[in-house]
C-alpha positions as CSV (number, residue, x, y, z in Angstrom):
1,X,3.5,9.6,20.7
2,X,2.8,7.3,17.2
3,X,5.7,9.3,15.4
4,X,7.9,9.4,18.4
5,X,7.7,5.7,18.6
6,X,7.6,5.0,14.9
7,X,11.4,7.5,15.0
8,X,12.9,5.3,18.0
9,X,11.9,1.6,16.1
10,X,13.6,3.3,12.4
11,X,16.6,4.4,14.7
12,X,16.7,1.0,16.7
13,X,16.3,-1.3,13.4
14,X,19.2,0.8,11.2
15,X,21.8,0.8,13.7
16,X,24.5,-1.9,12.5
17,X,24.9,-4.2,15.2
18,X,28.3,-4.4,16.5
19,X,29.1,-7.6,14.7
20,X,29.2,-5.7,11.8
21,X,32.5,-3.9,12.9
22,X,34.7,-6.7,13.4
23,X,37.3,-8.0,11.2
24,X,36.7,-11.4,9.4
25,X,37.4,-14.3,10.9
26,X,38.1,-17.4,9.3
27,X,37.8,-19.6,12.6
28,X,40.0,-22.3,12.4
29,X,39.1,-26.1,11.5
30,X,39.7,-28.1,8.5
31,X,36.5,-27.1,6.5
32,X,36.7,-24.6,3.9
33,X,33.3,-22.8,3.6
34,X,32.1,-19.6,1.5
35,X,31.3,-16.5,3.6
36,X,30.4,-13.2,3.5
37,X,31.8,-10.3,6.2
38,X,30.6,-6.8,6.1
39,X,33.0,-4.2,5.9
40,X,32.0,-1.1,7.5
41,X,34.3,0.9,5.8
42,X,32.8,0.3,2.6
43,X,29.8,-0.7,3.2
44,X,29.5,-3.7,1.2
45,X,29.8,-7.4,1.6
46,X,33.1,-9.2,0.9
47,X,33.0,-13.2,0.4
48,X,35.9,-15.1,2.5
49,X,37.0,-19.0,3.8
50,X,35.4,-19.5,7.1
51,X,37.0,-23.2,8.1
52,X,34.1,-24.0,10.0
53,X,35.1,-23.3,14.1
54,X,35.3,-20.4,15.6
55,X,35.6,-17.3,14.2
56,X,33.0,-13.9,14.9
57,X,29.4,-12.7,14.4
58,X,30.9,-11.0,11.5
59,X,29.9,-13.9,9.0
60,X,26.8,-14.3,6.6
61,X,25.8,-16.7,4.3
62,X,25.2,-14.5,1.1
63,X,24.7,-10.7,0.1
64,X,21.8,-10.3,0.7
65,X,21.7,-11.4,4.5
66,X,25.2,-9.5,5.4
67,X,24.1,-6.1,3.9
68,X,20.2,-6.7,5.8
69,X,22.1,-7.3,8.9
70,X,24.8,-4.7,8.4
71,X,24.2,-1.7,5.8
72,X,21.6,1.5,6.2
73,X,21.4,1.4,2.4
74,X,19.5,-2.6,2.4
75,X,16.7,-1.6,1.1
76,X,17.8,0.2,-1.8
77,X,19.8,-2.6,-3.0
78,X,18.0,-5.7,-1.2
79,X,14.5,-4.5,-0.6
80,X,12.0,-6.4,1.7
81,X,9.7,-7.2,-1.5
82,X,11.9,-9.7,-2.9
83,X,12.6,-7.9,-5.9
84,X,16.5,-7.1,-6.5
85,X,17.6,-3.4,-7.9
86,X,20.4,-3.2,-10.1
87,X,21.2,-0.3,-11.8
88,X,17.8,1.0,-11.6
89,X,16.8,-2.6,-13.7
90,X,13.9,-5.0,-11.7
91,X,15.5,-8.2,-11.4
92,X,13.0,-11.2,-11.0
């Protein structure tokens, strides 16, 4: 019953949610602030202009925080330790 539960929580917590399918929205507004969207199709992060009203779930605030939200492959690239992998180089 552990392993069974232990498979549905690893299945539940690397499902993208659906915000991570939508298209960037820059909202509209008269601001002009940095964003990140995830795009599925890549999997990766791409920065944008979010002008600061409206807009979709589909907007982070860095990297690191799209691609936690968005991509299976997180922890290979932004892993929970704190420590940041780049070709196969520790980063502190």
């Amino acid at each position: 019953l552990k392993t069974f539960l232990t498979f549905l929580a690893l299945l539940f917590f690397s499902i993208p949610s659906d915000k991570c399918y939508l298209f960037p929205d820059e909202g509209h507004g008269s601001s002009f602030n940095f964003a990140v969207y995830y795009d599925s199709t890549k999997d990766q992060c791409s920065p944008f202009i979010y002008k600061g009203e409206g807009g979709n779930a589909n907007r982070f605030v860095n990297e690191a925080e799209c691609m936690r939200n968005c991509s299976s492959n997180a922890e290979n690239i932004y892993p929970m330790d704190g420590k940041i992998y780049k070709d196969k180089r520790i980063t502190e």
